[in-house]
PDB file of N, CA, C and O in Angstrom:
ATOM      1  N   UNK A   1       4.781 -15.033   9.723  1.00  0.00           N
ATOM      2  CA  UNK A   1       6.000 -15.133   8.956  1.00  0.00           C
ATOM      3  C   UNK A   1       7.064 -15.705   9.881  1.00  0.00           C
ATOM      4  O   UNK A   1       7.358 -15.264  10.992  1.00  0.00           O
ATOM      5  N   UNK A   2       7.584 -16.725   9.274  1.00  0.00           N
ATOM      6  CA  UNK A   2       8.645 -17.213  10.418  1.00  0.00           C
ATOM      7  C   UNK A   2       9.973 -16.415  10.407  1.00  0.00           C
ATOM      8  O   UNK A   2      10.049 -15.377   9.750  1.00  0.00           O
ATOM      9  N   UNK A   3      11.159 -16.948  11.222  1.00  0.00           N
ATOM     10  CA  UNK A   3      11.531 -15.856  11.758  1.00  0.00           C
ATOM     11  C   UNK A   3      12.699 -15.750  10.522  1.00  0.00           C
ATOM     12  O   UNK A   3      13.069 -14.626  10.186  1.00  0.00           O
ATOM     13  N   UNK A   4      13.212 -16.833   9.923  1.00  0.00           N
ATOM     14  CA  UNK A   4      14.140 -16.752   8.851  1.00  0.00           C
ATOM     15  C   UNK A   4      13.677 -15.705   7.886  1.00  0.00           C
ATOM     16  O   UNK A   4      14.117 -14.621   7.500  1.00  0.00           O
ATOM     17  N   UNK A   5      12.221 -16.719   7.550  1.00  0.00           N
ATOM     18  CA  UNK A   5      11.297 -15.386   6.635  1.00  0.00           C
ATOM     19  C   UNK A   5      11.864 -13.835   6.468  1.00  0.00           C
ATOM     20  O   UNK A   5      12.326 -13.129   5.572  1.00  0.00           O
ATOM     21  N   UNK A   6      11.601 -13.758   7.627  1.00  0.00           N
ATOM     22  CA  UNK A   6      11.310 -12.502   8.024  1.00  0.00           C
ATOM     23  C   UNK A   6      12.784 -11.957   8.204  1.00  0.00           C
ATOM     24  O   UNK A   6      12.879 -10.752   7.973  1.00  0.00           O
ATOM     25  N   UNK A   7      13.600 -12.404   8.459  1.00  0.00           N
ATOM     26  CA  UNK A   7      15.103 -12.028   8.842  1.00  0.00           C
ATOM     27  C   UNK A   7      15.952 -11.581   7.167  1.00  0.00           C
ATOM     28  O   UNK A   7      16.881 -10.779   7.064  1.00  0.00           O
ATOM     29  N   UNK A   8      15.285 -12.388   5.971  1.00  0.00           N
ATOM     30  CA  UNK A   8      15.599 -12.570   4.335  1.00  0.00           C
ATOM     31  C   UNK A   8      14.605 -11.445   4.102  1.00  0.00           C
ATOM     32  O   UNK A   8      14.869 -10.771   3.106  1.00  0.00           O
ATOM     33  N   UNK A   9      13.857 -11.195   4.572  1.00  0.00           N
ATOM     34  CA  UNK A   9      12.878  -9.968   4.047  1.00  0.00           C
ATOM     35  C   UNK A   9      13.586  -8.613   4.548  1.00  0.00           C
ATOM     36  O   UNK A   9      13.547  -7.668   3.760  1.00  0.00           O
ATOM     37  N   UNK A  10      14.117  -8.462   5.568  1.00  0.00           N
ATOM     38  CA  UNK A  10      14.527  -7.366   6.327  1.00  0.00           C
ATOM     39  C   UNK A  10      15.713  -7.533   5.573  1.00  0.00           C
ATOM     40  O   UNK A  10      15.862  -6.512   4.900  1.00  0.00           O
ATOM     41  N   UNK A  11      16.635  -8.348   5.368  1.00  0.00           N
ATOM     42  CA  UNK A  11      18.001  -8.353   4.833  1.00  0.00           C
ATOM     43  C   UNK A  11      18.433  -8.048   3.431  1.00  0.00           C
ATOM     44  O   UNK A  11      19.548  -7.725   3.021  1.00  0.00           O
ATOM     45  N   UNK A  12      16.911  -8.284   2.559  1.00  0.00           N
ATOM     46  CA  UNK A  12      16.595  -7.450   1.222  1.00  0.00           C
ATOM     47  C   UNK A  12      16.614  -5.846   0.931  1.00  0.00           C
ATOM     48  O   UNK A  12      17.201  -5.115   0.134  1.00  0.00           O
ATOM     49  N   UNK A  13      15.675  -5.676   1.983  1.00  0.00           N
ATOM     50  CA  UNK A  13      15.560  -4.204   1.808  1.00  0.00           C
ATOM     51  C   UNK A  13      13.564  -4.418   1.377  1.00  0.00           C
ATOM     52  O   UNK A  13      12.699  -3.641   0.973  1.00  0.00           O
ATOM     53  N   UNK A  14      13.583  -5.414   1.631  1.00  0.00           N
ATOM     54  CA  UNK A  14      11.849  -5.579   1.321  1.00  0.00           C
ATOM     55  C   UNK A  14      10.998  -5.110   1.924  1.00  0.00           C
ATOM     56  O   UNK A  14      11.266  -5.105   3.126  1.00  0.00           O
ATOM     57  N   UNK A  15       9.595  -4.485   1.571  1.00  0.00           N
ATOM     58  CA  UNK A  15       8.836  -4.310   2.662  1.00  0.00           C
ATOM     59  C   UNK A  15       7.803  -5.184   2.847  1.00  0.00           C
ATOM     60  O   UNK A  15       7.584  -6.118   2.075  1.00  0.00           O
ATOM     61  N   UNK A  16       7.152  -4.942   3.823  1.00  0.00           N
ATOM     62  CA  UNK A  16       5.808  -5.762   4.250  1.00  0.00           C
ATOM     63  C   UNK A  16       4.276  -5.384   3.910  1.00  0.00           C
ATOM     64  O   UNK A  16       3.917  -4.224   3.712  1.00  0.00           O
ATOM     65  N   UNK A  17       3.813  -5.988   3.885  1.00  0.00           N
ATOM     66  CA  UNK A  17       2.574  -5.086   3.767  1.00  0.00           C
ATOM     67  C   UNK A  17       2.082  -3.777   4.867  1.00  0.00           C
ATOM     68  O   UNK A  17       1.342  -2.814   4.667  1.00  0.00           O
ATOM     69  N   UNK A  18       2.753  -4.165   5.945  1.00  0.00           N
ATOM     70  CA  UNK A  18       2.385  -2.903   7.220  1.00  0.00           C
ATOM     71  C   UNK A  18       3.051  -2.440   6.951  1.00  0.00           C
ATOM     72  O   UNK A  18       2.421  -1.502   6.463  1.00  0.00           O
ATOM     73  N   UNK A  19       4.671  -2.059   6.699  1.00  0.00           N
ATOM     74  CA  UNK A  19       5.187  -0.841   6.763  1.00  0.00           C
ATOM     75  C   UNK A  19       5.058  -0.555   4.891  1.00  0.00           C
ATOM     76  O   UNK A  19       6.000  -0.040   4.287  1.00  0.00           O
ATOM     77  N   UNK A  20       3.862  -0.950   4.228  1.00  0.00           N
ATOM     78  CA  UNK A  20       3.480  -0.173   3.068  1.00  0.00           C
ATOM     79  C   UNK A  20       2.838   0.696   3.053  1.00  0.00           C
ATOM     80  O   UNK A  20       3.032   1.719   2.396  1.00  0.00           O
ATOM     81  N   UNK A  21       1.901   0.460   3.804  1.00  0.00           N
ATOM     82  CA  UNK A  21       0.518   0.850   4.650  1.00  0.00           C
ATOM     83  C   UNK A  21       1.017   2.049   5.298  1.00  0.00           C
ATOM     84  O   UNK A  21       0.748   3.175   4.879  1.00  0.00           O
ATOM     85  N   UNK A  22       1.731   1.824   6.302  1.00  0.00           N
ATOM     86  CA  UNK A  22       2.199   2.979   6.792  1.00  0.00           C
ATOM     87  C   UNK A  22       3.255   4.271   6.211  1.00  0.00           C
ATOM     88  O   UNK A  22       3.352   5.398   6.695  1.00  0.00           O
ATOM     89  N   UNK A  23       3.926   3.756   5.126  1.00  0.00           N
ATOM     90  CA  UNK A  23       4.346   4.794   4.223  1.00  0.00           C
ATOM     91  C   UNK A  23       3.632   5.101   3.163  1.00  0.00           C
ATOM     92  O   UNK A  23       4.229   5.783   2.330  1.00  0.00           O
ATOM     93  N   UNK A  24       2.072   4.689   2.825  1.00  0.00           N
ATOM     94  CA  UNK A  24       1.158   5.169   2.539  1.00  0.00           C
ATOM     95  C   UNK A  24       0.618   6.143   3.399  1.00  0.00           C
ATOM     96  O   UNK A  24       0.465   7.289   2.977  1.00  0.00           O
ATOM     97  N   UNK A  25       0.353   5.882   4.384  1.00  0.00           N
ATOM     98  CA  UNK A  25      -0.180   6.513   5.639  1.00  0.00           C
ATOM     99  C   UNK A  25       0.631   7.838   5.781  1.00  0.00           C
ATOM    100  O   UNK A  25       0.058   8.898   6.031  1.00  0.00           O
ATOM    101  N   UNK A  26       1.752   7.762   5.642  1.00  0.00           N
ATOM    102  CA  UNK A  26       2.685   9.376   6.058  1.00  0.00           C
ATOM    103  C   UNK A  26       2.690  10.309   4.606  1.00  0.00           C
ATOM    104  O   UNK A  26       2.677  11.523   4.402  1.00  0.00           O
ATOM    105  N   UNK A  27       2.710   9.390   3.924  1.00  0.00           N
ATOM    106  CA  UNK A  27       2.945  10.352   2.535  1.00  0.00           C
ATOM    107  C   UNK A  27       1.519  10.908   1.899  1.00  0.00           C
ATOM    108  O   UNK A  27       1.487  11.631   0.903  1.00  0.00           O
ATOM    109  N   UNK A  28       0.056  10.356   2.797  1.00  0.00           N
ATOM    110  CA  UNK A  28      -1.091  11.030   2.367  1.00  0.00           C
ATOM    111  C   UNK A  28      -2.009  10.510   1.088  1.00  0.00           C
ATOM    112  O   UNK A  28      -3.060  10.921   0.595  1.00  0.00           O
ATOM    113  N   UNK A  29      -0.905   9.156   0.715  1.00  0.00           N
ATOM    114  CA  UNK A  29      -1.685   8.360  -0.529  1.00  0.00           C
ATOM    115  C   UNK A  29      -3.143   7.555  -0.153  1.00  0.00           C
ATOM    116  O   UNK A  29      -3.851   7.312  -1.131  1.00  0.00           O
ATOM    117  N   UNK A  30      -3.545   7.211   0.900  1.00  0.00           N
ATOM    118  CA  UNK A  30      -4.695   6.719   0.905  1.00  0.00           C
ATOM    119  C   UNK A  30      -5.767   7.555   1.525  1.00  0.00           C
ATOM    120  O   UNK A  30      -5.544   8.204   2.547  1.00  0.00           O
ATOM    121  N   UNK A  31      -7.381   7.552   0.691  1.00  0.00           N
ATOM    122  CA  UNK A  31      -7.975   8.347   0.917  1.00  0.00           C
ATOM    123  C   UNK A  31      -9.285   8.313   2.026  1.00  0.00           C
ATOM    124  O   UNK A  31      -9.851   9.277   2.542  1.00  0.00           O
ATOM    125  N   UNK A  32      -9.631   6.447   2.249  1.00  0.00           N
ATOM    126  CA  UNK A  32     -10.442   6.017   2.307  1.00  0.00           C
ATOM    127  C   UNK A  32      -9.868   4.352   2.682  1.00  0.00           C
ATOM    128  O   UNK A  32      -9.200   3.566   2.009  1.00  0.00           O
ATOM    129  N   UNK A  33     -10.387   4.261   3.883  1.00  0.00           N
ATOM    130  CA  UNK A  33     -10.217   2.578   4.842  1.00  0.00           C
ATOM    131  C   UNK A  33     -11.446   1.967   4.750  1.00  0.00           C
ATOM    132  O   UNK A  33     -12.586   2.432   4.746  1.00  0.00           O
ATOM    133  N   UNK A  34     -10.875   0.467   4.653  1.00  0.00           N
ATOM    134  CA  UNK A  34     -12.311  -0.504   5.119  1.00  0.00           C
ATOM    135  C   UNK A  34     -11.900  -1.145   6.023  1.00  0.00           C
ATOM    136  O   UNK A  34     -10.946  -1.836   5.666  1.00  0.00           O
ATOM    137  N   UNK A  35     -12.257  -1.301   7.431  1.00  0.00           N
ATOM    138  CA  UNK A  35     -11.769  -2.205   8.102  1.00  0.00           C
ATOM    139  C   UNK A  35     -12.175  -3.139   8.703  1.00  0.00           C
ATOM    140  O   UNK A  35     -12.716  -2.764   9.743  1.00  0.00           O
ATOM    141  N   UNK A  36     -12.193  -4.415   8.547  1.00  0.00           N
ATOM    142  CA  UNK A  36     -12.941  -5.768   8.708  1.00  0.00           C
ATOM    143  C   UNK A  36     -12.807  -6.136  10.102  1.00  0.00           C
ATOM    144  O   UNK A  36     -11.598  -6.361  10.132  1.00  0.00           O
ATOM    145  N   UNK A  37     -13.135  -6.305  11.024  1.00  0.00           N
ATOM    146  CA  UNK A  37     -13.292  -6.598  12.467  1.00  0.00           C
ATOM    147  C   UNK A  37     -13.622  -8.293  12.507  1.00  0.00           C
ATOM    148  O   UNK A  37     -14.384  -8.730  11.645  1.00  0.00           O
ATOM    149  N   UNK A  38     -12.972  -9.339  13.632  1.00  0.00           N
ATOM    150  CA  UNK A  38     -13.657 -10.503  13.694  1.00  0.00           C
ATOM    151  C   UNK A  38     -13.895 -10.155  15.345  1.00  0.00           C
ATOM    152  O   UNK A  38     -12.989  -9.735  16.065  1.00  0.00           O
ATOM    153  N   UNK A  39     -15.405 -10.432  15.845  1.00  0.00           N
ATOM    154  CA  UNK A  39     -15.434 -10.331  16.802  1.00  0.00           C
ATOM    155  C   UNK A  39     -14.853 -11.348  17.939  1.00  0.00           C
ATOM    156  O   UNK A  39     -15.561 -12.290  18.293  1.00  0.00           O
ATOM    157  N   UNK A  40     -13.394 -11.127  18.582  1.00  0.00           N
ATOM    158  CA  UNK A  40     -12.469 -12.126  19.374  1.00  0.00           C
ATOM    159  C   UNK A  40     -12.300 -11.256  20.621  1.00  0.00           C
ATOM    160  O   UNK A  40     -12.155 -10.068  20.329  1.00  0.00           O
ATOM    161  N   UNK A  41     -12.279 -11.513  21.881  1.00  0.00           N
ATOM    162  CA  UNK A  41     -12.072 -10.408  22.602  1.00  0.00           C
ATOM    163  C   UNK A  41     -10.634 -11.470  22.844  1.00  0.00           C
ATOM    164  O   UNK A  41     -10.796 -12.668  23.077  1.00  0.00           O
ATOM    165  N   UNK A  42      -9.239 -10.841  22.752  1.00  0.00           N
ATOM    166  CA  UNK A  42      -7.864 -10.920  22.641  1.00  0.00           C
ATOM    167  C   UNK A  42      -7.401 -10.592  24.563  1.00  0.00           C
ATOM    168  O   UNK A  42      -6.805 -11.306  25.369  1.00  0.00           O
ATOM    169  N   UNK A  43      -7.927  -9.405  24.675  1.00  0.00           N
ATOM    170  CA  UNK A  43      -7.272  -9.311  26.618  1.00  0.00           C
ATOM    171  C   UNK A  43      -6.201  -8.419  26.317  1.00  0.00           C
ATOM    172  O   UNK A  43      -5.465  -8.002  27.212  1.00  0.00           O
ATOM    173  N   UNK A  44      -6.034  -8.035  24.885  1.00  0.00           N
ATOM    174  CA  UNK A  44      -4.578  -6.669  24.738  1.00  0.00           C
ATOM    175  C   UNK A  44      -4.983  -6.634  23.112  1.00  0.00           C
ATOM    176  O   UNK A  44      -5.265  -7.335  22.140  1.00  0.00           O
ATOM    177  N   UNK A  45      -4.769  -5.117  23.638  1.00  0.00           N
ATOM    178  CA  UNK A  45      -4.322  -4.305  21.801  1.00  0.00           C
ATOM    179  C   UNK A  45      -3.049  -4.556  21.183  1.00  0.00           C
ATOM    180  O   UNK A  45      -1.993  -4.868  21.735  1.00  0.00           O
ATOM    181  N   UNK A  46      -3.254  -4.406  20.150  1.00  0.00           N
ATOM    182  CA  UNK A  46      -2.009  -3.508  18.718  1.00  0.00           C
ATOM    183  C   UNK A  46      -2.704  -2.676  17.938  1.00  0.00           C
ATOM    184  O   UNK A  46      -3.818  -2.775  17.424  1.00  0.00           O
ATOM    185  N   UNK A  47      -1.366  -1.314  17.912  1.00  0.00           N
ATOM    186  CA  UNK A  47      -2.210  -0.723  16.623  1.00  0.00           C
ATOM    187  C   UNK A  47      -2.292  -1.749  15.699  1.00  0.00           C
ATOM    188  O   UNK A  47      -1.593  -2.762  15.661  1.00  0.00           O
ATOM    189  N   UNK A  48      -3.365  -1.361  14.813  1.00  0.00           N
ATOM    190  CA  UNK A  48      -3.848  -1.869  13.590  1.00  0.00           C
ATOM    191  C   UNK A  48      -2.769  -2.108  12.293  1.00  0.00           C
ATOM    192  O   UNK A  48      -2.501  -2.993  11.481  1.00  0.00           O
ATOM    193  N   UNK A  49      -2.292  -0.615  12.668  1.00  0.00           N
ATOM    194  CA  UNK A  49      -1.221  -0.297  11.524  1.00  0.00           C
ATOM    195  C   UNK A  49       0.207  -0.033  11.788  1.00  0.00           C
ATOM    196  O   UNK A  49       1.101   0.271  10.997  1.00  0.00           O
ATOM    197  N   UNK A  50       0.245  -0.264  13.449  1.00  0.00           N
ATOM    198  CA  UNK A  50       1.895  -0.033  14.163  1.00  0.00           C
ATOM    199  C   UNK A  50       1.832   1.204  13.760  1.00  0.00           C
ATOM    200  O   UNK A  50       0.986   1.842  13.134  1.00  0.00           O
ATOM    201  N   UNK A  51       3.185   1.532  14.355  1.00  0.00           N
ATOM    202  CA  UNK A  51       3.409   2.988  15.026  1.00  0.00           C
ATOM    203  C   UNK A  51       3.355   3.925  13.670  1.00  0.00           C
ATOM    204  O   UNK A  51       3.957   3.787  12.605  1.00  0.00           O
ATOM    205  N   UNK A  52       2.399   4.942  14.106  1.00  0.00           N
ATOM    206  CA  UNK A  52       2.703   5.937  12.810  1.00  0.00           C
ATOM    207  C   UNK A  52       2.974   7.948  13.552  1.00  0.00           C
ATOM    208  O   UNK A  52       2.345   8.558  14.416  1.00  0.00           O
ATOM    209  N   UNK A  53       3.981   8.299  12.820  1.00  0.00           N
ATOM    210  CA  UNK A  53       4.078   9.921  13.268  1.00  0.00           C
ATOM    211  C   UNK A  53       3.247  10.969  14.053  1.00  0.00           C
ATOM    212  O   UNK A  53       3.678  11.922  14.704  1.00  0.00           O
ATOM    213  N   UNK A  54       1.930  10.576  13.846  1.00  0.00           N
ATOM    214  CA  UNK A  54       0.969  11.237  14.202  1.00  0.00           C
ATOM    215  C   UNK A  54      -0.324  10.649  14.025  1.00  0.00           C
ATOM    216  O   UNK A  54      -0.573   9.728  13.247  1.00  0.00           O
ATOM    217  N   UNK A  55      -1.379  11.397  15.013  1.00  0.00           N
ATOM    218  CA  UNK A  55      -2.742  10.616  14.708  1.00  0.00           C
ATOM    219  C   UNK A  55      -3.204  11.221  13.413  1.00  0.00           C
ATOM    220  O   UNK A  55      -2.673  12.220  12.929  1.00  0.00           O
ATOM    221  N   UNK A  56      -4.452  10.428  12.741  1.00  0.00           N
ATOM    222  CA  UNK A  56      -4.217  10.355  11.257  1.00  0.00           C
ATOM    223  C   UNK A  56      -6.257  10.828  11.409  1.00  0.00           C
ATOM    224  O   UNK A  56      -6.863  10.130  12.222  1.00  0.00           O
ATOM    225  N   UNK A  57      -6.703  11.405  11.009  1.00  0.00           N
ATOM    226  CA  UNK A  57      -8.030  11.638  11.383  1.00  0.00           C
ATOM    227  C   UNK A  57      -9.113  11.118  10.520  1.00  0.00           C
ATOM    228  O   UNK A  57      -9.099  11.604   9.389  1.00  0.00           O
ATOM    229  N   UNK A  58      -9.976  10.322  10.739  1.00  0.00           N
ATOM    230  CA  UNK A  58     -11.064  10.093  10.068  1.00  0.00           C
ATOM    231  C   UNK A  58     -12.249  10.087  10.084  1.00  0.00           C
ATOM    232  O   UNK A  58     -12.728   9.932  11.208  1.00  0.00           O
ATOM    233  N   UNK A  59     -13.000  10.206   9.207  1.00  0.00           N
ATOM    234  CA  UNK A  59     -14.395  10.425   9.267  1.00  0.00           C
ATOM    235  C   UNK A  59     -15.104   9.077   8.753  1.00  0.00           C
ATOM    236  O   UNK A  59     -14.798   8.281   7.866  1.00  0.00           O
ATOM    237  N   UNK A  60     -16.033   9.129   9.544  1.00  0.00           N
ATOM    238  CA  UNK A  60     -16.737   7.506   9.301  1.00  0.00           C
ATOM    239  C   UNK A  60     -17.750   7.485   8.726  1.00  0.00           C
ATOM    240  O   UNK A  60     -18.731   7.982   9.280  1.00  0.00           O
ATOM    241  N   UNK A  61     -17.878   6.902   7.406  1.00  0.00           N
ATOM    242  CA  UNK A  61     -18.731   6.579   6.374  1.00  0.00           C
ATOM    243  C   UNK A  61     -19.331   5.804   6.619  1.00  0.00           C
ATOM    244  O   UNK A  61     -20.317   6.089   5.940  1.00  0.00           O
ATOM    245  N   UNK A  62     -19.712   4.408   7.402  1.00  0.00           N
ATOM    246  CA  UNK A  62     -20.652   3.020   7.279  1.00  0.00           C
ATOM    247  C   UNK A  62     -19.805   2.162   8.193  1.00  0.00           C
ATOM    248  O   UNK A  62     -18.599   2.258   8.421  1.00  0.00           O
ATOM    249  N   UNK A  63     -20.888   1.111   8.775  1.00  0.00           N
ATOM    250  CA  UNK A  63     -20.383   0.216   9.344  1.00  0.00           C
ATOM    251  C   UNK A  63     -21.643  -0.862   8.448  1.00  0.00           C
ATOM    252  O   UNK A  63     -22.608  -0.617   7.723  1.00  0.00           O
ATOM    253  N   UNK A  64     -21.069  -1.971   8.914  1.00  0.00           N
ATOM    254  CA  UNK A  64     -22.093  -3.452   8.073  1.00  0.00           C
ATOM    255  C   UNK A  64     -21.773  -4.586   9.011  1.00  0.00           C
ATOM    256  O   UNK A  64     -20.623  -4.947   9.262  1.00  0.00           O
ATOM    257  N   UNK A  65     -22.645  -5.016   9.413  1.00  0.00           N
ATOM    258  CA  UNK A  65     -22.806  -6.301  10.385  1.00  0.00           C
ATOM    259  C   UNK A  65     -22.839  -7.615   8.917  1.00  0.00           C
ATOM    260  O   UNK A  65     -23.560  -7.511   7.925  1.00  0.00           O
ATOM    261  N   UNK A  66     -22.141  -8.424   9.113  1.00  0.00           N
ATOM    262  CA  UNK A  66     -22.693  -9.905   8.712  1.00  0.00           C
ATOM    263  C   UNK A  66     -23.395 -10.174   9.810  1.00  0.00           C
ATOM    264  O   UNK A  66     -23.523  -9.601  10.892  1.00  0.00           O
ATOM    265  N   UNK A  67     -24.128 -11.825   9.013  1.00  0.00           N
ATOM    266  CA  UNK A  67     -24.290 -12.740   9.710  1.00  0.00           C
ATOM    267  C   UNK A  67     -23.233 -13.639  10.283  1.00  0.00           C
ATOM    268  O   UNK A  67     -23.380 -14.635  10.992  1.00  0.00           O
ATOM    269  N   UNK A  68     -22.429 -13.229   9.949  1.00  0.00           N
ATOM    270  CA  UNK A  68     -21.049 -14.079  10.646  1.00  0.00           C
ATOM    271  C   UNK A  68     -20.693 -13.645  11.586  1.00  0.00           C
ATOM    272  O   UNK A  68     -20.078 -14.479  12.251  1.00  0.00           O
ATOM    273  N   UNK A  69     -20.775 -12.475  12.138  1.00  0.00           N
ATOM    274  CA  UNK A  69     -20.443 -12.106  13.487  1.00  0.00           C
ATOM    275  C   UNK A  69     -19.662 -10.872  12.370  1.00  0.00           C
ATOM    276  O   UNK A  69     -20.001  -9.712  12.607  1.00  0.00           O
ATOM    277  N   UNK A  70     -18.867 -11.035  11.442  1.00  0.00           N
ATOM    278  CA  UNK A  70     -17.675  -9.895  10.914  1.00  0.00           C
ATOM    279  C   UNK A  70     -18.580  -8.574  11.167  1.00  0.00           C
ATOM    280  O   UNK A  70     -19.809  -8.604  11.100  1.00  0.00           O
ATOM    281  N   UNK A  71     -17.703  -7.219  11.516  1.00  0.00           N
ATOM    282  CA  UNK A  71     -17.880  -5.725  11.474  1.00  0.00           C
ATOM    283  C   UNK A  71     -17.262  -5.087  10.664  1.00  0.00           C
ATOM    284  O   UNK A  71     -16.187  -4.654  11.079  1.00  0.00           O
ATOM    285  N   UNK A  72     -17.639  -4.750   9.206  1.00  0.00           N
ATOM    286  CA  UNK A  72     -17.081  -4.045   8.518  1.00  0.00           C
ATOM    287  C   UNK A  72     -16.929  -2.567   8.471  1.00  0.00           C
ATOM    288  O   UNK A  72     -18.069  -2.286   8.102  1.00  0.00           O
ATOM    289  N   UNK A  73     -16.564  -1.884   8.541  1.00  0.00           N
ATOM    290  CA  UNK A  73     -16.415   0.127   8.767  1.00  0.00           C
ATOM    291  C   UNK A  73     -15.774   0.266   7.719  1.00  0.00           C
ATOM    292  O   UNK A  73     -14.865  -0.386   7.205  1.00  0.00           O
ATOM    293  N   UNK A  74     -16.602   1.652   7.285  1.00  0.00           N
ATOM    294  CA  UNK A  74     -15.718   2.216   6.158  1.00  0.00           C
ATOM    295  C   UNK A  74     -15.257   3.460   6.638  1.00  0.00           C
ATOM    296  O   UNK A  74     -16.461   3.713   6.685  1.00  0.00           O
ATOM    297  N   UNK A  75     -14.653   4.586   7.080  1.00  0.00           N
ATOM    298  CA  UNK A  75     -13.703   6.033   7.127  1.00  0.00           C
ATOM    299  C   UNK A  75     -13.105   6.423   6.028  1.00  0.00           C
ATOM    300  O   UNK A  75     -12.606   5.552   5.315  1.00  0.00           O
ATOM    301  N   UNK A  76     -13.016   7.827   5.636  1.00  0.00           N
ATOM    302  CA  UNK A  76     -12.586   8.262   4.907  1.00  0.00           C
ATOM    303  C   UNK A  76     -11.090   9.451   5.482  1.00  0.00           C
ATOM    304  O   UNK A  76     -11.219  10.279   6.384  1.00  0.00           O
ATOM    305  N   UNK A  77     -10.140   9.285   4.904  1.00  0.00           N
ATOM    306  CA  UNK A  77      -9.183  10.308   5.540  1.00  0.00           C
ATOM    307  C   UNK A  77      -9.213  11.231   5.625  1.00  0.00           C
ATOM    308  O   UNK A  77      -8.650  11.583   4.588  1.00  0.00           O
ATOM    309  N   UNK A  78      -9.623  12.592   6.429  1.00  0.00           N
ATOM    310  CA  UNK A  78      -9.813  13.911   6.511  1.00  0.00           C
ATOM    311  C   UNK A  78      -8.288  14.454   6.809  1.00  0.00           C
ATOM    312  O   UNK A  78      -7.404  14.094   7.586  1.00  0.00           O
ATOM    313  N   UNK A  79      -8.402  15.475   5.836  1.00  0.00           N
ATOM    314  CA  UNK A  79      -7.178  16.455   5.946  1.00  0.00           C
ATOM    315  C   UNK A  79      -6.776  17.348   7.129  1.00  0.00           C
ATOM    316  O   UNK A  79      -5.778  18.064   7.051  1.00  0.00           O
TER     317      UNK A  79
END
């Protein structure tokens, strides 16, 4: 998102898809993640989902290899 973009989005009162995610994430609405992996080795992290209140616990249902190299995982949110 460029930076105007992004400067008209913040100046709305709009959100993003990450900080949806993450006020999903605090308020306990999602029950169950899929998370798609491309295998890139980067040389540095980010959270996934940026900063959230607390660690959020999950239990892991499946992973799935393509032939493309992609790693799919599924977790479910434990209370």
């Amino acid at each position: 998102m460029g930076l105007r973009r992004k400067a008209r989005t913040q100046s709305r009162g709009l959100k993003t898809p990450l900080t949806i995610i993450q006020s999903f994430l605090r308020q306990g609405l999602i029950s169950d993640l899929v998370i798609t992996s491309v295998p890139v080795l980067l040389g540095a992290g980010r959270p996934l989902f940026g900063p959230v209140r607390q660690d959020i616990s999950l239990s892991h249902v499946k992973t799935r290899a393509f032939p493309s190299g992609l790693v799919q995982s599924s977790y479910r949110v434990t209370p």
